[in-house]
C-alpha positions as CSV (number, residue, x, y, z in Angstrom):
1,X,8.1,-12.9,10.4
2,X,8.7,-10.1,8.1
3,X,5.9,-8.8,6.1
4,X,5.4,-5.3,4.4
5,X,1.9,-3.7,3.4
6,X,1.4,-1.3,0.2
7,X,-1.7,0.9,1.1
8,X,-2.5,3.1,-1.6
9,X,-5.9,5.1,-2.6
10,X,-8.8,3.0,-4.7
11,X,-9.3,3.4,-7.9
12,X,-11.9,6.9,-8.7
13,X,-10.4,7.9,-5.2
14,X,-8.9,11.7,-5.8
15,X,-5.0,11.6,-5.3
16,X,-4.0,15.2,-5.3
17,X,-0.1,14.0,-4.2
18,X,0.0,11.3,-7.5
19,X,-1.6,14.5,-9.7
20,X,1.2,16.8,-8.3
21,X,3.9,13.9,-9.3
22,X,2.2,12.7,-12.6
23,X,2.2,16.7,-13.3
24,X,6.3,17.5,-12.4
25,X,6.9,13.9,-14.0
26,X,4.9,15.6,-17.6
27,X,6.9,18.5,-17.0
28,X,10.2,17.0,-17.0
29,X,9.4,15.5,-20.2
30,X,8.6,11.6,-18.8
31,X,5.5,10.0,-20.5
32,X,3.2,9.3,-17.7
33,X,-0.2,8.9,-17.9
34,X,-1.2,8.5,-14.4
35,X,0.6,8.3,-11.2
36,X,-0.9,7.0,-7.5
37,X,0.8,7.7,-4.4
38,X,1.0,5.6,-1.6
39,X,2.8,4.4,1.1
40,X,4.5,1.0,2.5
41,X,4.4,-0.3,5.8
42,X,7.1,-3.0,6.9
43,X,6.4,-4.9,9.7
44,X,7.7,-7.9,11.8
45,X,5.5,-9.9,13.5
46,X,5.6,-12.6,16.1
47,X,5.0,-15.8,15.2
48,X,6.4,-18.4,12.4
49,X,2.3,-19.9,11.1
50,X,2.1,-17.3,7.8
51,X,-1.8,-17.9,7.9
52,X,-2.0,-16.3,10.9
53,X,0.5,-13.8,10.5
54,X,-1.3,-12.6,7.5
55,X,-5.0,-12.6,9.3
56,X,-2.9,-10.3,12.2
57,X,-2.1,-7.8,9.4
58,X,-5.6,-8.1,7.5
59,X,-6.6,-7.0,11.1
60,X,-4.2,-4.3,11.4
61,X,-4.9,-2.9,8.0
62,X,-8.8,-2.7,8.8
63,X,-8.0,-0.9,12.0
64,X,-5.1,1.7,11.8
65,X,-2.6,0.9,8.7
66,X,-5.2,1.6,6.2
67,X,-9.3,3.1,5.6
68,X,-10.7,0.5,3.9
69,X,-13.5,2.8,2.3
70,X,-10.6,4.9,0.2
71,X,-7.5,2.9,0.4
72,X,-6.8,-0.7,-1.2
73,X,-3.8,-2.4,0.7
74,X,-1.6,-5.4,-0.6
75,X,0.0,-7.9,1.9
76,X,3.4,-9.8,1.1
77,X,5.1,-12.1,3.6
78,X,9.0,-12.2,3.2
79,X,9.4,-16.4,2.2
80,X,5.8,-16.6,1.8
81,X,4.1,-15.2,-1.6
């Protein structure tokens, strides 16, 4: 099963790499107010039940894909939203 995580820093969390980008954005004239940087993580995993596909990857978010206390994460299962 395909699947593919967006980690990306909580809200009041400091982004100096979506400052850097909201600033060059400014400076090349695009109006934009804010902008986050993140990352995405695709993934297939084993298995055809998308319940427990998507506790696996709650699992491997809490544990290495993302740190819970700074970063928010997003799951999506390809066939499954």
């Amino acid at each position: 099963m395909r699947a593919t995580v967006l980690v990306r820093p909580k809200e009041g969390i400091l982004d100096p790499q979506g400052d850097a980008v909201g600033s060059s954005l400014r400076q090349l004239g695009f109006a934009v107010d804010e902008a986050r940087v993140g990352r995405v993580v695709d993934l297939e995993v084993e298995g055809s039940d998308p319940a427990e596909a998507r506790e696996q990857i709650e699992r491997m978010c809490r544990h290495l894909l993302a740190n819970p206390l700074i970063e928010s994460y997003e799951i999506s299962l390809e066939g499954h939203e």
